[in-house]
C-alpha positions as CSV (number, residue, x, y, z in Angstrom):
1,X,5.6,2.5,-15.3
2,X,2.2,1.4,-15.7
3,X,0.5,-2.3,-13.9
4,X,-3.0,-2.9,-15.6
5,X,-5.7,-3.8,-13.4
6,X,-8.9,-5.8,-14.0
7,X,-10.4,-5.8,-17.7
8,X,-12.3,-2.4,-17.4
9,X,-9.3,0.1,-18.1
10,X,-7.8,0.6,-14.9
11,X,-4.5,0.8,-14.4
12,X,-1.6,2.1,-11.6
13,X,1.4,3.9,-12.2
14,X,3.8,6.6,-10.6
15,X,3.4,10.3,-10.6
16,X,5.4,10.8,-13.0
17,X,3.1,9.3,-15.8
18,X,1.8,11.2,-18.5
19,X,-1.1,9.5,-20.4
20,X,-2.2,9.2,-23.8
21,X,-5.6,9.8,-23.9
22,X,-8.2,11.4,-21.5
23,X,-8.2,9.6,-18.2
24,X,-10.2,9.6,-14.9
25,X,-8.4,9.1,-11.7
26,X,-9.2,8.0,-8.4
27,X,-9.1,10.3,-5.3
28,X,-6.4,10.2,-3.7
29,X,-7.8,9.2,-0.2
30,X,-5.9,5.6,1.7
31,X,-9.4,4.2,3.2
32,X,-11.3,4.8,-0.3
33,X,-8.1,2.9,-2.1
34,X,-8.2,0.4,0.2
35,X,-11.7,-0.3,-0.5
36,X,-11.2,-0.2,-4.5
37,X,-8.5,-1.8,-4.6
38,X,-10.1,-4.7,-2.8
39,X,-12.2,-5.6,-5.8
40,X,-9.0,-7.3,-7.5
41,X,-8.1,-9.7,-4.8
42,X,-9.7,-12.4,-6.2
43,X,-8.0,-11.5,-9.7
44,X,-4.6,-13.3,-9.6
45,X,-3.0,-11.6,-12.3
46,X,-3.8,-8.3,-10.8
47,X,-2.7,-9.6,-7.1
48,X,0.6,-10.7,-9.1
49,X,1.0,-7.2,-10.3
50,X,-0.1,-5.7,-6.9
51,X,2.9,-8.0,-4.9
52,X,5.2,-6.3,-7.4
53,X,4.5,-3.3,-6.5
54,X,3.8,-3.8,-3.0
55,X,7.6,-5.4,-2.7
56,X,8.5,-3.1,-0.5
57,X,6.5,-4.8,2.7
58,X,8.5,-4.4,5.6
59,X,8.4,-8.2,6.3
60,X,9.7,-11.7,4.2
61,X,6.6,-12.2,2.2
62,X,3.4,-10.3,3.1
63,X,0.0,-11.4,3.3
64,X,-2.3,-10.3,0.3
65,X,-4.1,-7.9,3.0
66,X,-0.7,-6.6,3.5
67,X,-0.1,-6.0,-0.4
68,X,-3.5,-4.1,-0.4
69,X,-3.2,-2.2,2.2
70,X,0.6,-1.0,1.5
71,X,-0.6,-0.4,-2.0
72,X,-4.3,1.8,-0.6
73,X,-1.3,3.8,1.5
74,X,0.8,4.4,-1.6
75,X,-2.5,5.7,-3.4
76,X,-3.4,7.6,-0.5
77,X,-0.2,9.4,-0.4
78,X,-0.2,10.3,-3.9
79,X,2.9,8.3,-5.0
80,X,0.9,5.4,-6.7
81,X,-2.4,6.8,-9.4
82,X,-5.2,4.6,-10.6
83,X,-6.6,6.2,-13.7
84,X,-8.8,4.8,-16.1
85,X,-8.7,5.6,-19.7
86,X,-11.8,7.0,-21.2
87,X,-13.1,5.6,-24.3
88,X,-15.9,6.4,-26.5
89,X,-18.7,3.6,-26.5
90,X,-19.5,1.3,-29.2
91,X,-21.1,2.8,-31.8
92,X,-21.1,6.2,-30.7
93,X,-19.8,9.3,-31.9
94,X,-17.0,10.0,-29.6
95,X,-18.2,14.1,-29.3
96,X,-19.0,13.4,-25.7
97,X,-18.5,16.4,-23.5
98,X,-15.8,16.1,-20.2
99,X,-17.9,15.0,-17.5
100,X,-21.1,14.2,-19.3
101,X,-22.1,10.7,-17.8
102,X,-23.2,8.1,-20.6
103,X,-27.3,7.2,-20.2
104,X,-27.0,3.4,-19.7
105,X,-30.2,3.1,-21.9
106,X,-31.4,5.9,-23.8
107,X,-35.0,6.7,-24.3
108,X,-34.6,6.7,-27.9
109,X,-33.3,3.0,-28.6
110,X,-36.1,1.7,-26.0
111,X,-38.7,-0.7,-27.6
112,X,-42.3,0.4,-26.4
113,X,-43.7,-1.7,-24.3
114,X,-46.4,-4.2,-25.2
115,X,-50.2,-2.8,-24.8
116,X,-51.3,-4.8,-21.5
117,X,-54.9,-6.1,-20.9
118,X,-56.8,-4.6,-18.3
119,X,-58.4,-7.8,-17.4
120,X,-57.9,-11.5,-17.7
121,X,-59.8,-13.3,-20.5
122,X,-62.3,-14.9,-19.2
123,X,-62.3,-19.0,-18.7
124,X,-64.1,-20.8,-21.3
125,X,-67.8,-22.1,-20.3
126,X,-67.0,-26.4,-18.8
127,X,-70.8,-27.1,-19.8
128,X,-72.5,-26.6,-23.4
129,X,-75.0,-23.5,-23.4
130,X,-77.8,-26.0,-24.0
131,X,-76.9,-27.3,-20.1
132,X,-80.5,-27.9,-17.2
133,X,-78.2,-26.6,-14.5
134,X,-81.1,-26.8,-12.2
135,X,-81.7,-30.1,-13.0
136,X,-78.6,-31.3,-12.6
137,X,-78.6,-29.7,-9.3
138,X,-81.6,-32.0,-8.2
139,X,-79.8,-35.1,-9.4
140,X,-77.0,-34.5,-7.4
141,X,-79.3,-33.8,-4.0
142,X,-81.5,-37.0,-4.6
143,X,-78.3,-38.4,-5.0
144,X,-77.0,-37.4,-2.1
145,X,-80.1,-37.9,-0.1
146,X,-80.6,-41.8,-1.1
147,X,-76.6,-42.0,-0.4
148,X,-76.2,-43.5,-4.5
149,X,-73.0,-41.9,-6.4
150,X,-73.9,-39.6,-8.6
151,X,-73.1,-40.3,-12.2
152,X,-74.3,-37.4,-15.2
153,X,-74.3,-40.0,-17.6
154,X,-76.8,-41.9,-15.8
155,X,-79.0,-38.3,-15.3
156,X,-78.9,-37.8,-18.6
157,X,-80.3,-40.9,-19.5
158,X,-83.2,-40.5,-17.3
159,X,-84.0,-37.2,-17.9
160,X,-84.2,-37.9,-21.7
161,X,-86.5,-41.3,-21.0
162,X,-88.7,-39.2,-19.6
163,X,-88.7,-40.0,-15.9
């Protein structure tokens, strides 16, 4: 008998279930199962599935709580196993060794990362190089001083009549 679980390769069955292929299996400790086997509440298939083989609730029909927790005891006592097949990834060669964790992302098929700058680029110049900084800065005080807007156009045209 075998109740699949989820759509990562787990899967529940009896004791007396031999697998196929290599496996991992979950410890067989009730508080631990009961916090796995939490994840597939929200999974209505695998609650379906769960019902089934929590069927033997001592009440008319138990609450899901009560189907995980009677299945987390069965788990615990070791006459329910969740195993989960092991599978070689995509693209690899399979000639993994028993217990050798997959790297998530290997160094090898890493791009390298992009050169950064070790400063900003500096902000373009806002006035042409052939800029009187000064004397704009003395328009804009005799501006200020006779209380007139300031206008750059009209500084210009003085400045180039002459004064």
């Amino acid at each position: 008998m075998r109740v699949t679980l989820g759509h990562d390769g787990w899967y529940l069955c009896d004791r007396t279930d031999q697998p196929d292929t290599e496996y991992t299996e979950l410890p067989a400790d009730r508080f631990f199962a009961l916090e796995w086997i939490r994840q597939f509440c929200r999974d209505s298939l695998a609650m379906t599935a769960l019902r089934h083989l929590g069927s033997g609730a001592p009440r008319g029909t138990p609450s899901d709580e009560d189907v995980l927790r009677l299945v987390a005891w069965r788990l615990g006592s070791g006459t329910l196993k969740a195993r989960k097949l092991i599978t070689a990834p995509p693209g690899g060669s399979g000639a993994q060794a028993p217990g050798e964790t997959p790297v998530p992302f290997p160094l090898e098929s890493r791009r390298p990362a992009a050169p950064r700058a070790s400063k900003p680029a500096p902000d373009p110049p806002t006035l042409p190089d052939d800029t009187d900084a000064a004397a704009i800065a003395r328009g804009q005080k005799d501006a200020a001083r006779s209380g007139v807007p300031f206008c750059e156009e009209c500084l210009k045209a003085k400045l180039a009549g002459g004064q």
